[in-house]
N, C-alpha and C positions, 0 to 999 in steps of 0.2 A: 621715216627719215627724220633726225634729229636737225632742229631748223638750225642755220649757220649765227642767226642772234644768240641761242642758248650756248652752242659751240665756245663763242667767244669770251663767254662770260663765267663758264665752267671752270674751277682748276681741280687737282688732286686735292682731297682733303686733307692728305698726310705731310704735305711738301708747304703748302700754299702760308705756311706760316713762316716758314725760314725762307724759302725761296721765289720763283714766280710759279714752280707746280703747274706750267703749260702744258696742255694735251693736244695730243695729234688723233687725228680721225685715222683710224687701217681699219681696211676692210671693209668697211662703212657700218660695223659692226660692235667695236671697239675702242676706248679712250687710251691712248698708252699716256704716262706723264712721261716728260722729257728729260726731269730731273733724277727719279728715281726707277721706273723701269715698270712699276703696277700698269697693270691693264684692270679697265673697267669693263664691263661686258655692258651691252644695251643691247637691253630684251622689252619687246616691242613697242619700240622708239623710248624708251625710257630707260637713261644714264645710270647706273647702278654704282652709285657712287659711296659704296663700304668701303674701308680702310681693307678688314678682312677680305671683300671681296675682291679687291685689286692683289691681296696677297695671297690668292689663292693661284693667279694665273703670273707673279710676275716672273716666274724662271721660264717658263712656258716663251719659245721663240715667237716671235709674230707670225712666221709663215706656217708654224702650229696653231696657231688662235683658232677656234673652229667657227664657223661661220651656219647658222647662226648660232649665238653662243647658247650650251645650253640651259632647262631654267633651272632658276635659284632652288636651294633646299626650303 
């Protein structure tokens, strides 16, 4: 589990410059940003925090997210 210190201190990397790029924890598995719709996947306990990798899943519904996500290439 990713500790709620690191949580709060994370943002998107692709947002975090024009806006606040906030992330929400779903699924206890996933960063969604608030601003743009990227989901991060965290693969085990570790944020995966690619630009590409959020744009791989952001059309992708949240209640599709898969759990756990799978790993990286």
């Amino acid at each position: 589990m990713v500790s709620q210190d690191l949580l709060d201190i994370l943002r998107c990397p692709a947002c975090v410059r024009e806006t606040e790029g906030l992330l929400e924890l779903v699924k206890d598995s996933w960063l969604v940003c608030q601003d743009c719709g990227r989901k991060y996947p965290i693969v085990e306990d570790i944020p995966v925090m690619l630009i590409d990798e959020g744009d791989k899943w952001k059309t992708t519904p949240q209640d599709d997210l898969p759990v756990p996500p799978p790993p990286m290439d």
